[in-house]
The first five atom37 places (N, CA, C, CB, O) and aatype in JSON, in Angstrom:
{
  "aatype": [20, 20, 20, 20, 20, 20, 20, 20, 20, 20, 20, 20, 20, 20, 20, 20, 20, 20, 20, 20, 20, 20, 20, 20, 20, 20, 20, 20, 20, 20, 20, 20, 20, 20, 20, 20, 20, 20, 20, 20, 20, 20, 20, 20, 20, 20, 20, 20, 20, 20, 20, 20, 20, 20, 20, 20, 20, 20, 20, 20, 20, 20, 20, 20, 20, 20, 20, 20, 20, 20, 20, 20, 20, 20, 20],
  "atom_mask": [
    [1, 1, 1, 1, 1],
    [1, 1, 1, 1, 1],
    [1, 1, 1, 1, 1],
    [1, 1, 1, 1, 1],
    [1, 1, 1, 1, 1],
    [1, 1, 1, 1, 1],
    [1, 1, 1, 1, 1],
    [1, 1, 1, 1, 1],
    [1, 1, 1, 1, 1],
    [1, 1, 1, 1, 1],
    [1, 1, 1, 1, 1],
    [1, 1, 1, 1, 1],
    [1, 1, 1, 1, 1],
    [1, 1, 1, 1, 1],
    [1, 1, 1, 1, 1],
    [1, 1, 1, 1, 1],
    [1, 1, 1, 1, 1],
    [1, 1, 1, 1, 1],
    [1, 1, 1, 1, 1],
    [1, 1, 1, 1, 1],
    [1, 1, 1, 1, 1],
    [1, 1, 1, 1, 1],
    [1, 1, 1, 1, 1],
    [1, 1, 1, 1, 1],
    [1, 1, 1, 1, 1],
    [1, 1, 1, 1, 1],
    [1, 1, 1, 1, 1],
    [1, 1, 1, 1, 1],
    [1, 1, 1, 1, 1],
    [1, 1, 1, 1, 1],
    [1, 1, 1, 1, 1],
    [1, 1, 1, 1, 1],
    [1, 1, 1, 1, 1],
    [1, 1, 1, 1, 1],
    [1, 1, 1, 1, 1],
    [1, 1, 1, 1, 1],
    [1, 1, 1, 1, 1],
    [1, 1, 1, 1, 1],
    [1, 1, 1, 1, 1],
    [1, 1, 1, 1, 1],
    [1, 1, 1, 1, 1],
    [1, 1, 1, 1, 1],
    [1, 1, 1, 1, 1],
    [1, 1, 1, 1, 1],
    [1, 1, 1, 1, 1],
    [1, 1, 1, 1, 1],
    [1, 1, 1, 1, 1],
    [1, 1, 1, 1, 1],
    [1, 1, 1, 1, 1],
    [1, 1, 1, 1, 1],
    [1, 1, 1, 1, 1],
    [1, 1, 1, 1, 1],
    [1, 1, 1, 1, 1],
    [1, 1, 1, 1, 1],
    [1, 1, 1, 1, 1],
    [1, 1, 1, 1, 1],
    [1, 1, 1, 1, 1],
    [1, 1, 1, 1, 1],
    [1, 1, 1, 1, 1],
    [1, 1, 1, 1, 1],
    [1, 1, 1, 1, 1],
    [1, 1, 1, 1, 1],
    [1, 1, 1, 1, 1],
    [1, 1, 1, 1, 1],
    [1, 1, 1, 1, 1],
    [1, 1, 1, 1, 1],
    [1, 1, 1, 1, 1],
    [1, 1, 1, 1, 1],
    [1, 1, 1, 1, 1],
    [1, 1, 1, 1, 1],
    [1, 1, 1, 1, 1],
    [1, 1, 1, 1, 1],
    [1, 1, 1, 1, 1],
    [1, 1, 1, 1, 1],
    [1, 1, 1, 1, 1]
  ],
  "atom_positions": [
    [[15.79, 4.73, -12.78], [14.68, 5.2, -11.97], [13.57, 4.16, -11.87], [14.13, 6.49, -12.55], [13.11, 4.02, -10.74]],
    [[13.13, 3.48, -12.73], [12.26, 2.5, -13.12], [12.49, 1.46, -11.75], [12.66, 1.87, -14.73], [11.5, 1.16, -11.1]],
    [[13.87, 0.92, -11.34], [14.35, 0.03, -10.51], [13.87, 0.37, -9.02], [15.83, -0.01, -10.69], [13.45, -0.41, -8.17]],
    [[14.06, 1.7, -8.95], [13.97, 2.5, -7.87], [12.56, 2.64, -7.45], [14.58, 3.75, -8.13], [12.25, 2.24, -6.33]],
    [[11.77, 3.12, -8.15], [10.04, 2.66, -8.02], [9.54, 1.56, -7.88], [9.29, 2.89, -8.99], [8.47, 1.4, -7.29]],
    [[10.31, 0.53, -8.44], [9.67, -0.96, -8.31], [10.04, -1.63, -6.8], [10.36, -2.03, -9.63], [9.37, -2.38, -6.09]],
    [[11.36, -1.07, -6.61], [11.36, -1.63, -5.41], [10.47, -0.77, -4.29], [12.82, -1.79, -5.05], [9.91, -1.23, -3.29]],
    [[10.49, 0.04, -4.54], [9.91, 1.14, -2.83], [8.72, 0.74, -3.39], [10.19, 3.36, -2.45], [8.26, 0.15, -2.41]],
    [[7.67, 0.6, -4.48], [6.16, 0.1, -4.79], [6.22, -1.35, -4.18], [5.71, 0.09, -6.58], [5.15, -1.61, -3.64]],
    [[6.83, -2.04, -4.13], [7.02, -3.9, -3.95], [6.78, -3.86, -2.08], [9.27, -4.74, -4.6], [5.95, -4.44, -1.39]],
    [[7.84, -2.98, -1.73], [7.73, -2.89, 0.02], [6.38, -2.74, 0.47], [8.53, -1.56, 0.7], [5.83, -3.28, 1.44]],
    [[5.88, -1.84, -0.47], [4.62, -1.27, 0.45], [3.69, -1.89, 0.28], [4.13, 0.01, 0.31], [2.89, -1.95, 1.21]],
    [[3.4, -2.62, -1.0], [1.76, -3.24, -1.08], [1.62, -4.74, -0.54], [1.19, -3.31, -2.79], [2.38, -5.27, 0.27]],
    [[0.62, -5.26, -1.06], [0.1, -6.64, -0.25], [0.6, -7.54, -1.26], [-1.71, -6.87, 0.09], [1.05, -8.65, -0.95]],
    [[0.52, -7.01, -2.78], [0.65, -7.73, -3.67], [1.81, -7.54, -4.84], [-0.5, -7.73, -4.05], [1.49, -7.18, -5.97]],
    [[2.88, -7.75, -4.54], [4.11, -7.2, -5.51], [3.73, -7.52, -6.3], [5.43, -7.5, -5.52], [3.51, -6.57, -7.05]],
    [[3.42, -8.52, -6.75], [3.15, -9.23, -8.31], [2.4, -8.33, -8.97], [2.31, -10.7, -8.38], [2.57, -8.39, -10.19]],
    [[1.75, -7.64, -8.67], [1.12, -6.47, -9.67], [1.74, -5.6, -9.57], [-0.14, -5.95, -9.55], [1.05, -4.63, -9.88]],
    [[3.09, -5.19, -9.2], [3.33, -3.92, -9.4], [4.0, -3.78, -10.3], [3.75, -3.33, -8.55], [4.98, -4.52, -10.41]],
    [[3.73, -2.75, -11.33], [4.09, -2.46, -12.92], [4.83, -1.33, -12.89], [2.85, -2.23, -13.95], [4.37, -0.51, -12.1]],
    [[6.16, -0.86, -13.67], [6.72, 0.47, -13.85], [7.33, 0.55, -14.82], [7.44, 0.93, -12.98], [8.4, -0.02, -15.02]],
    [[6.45, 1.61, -15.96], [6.98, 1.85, -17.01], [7.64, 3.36, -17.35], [6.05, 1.48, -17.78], [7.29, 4.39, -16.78]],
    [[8.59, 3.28, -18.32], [9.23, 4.86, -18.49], [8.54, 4.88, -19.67], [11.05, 5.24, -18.59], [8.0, 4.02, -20.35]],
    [[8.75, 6.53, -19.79], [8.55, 7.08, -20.9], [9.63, 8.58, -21.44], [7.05, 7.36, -20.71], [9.38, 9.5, -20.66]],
    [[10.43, 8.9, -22.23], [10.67, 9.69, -22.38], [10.08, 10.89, -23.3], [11.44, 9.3, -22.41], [9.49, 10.68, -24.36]],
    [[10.3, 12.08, -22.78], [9.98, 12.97, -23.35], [10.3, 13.86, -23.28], [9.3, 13.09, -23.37], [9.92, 14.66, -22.42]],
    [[11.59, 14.21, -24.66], [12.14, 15.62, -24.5], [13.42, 15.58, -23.31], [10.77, 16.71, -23.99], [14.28, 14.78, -23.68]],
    [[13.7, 16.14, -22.18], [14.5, 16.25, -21.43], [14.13, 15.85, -20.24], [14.91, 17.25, -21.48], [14.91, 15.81, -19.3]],
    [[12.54, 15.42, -20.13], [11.81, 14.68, -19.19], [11.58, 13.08, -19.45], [10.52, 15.35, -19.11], [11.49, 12.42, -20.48]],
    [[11.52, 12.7, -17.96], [11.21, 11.1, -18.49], [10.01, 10.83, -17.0], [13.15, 9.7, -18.52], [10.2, 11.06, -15.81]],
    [[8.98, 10.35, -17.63], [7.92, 10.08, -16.77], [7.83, 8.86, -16.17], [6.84, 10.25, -17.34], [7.92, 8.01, -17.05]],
    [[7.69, 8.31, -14.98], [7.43, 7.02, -14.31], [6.21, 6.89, -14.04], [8.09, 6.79, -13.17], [5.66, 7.57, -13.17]],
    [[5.68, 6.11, -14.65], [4.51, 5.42, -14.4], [4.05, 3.88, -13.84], [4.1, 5.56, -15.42], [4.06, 2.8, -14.43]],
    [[3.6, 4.27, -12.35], [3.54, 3.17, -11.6], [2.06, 2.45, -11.57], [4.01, 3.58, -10.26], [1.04, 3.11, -11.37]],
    [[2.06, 1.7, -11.7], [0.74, 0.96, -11.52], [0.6, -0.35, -10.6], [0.33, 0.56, -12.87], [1.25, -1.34, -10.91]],
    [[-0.19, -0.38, -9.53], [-0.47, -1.72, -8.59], [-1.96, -1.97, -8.89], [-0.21, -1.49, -6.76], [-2.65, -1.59, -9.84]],
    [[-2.27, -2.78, -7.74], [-3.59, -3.63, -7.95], [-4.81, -2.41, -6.86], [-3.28, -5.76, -7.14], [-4.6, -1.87, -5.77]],
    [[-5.89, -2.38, -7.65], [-6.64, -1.36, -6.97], [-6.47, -1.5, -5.23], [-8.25, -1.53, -7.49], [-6.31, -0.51, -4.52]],
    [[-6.53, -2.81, -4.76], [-6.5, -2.88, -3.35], [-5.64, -2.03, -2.61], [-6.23, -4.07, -3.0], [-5.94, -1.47, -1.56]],
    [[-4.13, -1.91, -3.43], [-3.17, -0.76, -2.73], [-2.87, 0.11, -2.73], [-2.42, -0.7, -2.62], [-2.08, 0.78, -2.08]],
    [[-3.67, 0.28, -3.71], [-3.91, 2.07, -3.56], [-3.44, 2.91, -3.07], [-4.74, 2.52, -3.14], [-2.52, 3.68, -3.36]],
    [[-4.3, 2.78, -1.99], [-4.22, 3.35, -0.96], [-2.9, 3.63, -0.02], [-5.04, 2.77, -0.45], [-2.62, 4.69, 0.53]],
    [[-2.14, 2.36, 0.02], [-0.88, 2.65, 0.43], [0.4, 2.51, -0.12], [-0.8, 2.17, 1.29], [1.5, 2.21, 0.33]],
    [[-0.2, 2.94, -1.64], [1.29, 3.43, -2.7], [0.71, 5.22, -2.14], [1.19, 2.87, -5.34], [1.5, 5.92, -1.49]],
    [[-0.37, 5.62, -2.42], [-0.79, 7.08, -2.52], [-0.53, 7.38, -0.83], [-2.63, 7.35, -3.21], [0.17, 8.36, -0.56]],
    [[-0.9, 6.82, -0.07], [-1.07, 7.24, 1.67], [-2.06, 8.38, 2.24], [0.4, 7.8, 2.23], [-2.76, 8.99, 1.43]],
    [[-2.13, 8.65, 3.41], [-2.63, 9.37, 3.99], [-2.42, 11.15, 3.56], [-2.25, 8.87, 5.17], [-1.53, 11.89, 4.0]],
    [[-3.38, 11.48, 2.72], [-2.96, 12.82, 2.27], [-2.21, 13.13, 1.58], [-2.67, 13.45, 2.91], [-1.81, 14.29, 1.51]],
    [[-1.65, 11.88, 0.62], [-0.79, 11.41, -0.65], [0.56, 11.9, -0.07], [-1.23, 12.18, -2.3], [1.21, 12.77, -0.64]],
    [[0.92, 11.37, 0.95], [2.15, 11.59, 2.12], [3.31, 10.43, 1.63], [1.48, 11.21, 4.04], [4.5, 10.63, 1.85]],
    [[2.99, 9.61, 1.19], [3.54, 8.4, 0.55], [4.13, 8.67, -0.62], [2.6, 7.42, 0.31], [5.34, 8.6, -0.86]],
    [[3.02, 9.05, -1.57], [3.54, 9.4, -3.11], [4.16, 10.91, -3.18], [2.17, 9.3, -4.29], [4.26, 11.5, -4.26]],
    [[4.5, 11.41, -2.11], [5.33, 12.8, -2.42], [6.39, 12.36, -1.95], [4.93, 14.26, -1.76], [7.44, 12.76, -2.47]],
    [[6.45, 11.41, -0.88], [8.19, 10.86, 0.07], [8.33, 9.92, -1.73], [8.01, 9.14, 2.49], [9.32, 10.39, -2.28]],
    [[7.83, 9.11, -2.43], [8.0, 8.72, -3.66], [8.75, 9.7, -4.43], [6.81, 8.43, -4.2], [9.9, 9.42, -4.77]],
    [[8.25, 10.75, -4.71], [8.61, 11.36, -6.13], [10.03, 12.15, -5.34], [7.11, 12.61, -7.04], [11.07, 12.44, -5.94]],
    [[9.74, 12.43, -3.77], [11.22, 13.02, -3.66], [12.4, 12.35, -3.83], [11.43, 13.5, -2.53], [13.36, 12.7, -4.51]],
    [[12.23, 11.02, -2.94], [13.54, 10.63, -3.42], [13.6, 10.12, -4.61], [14.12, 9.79, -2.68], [14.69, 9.57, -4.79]],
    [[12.74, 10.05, -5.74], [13.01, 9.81, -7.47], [14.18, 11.06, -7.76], [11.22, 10.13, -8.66], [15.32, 11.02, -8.22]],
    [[13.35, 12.11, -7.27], [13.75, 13.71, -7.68], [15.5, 13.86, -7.4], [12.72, 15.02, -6.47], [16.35, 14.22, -8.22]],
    [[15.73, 13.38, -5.64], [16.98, 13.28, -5.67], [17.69, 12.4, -6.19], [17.29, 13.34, -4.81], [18.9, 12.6, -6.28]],
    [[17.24, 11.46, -6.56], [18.43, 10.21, -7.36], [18.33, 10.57, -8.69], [18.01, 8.34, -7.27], [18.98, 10.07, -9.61]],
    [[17.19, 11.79, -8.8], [17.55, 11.71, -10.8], [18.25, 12.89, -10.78], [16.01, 11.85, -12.23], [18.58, 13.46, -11.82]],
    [[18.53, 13.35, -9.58], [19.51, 15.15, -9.36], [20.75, 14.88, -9.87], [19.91, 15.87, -7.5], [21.55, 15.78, -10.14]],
    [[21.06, 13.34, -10.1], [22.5, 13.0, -10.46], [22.92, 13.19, -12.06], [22.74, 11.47, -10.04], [23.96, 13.58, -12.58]],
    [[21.59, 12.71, -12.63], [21.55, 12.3, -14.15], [21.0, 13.89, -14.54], [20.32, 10.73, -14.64], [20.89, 13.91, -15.77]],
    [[20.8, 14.56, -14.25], [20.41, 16.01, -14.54], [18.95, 15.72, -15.79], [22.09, 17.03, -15.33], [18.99, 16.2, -16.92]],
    [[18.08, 15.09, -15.43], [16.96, 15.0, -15.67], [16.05, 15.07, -15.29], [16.82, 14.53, -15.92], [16.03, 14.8, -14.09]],
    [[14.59, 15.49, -15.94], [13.64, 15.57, -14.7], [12.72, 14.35, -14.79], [12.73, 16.99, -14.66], [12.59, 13.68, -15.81]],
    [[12.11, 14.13, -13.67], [11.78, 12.7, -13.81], [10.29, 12.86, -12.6], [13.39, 11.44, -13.26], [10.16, 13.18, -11.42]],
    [[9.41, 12.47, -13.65], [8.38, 12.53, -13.15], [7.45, 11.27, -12.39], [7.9, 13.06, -14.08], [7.53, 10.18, -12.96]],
    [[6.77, 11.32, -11.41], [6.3, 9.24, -11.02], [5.19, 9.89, -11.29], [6.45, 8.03, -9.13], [5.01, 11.05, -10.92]],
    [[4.25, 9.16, -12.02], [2.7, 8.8, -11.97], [1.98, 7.79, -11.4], [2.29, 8.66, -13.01], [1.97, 6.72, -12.01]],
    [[1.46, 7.86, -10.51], [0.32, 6.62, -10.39], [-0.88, 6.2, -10.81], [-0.02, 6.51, -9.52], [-1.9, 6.9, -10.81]],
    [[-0.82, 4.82, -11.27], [-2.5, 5.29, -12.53], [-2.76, 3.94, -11.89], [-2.5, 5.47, -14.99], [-3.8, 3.33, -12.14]]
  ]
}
């Protein structure tokens, strides 16, 4: 999942080089936590956070395989 965030975060911003993605597990959950450079903000999150929900869906369906739940954060 980690792979999968880094690339769709890399497309969208100005500045790949900051884009960071770390896991975390917990329990039967595993959290993604994405981090870019304040400037892109804006278009990792999008218009009415329209961006970061098309994000977490297709996380949601590629982790439908591994029968885990898998959460993206953006910080």
């Amino acid at each position: 999942m980690k792979e999968l965030v880094e690339v769709i975060a890399k497309a969208l911003v100005e500045h790949p080089e900051e884009v960071v993605v770390t896991e975390k597990e917990e329990g039967k959950s595993l959290i993604v936590e994405l981090h870019v450079a304040s400037s892109d903000m804006g278009k990792v999150i999008g218009k009415q956070g329209r961006i970061a929900k098309a994000i977490r869906s297709v996380v949601k369906a590629a982790s439908s395989k591994e029968n885990k739940r898998v959460d993206v954060e953006i910080v």
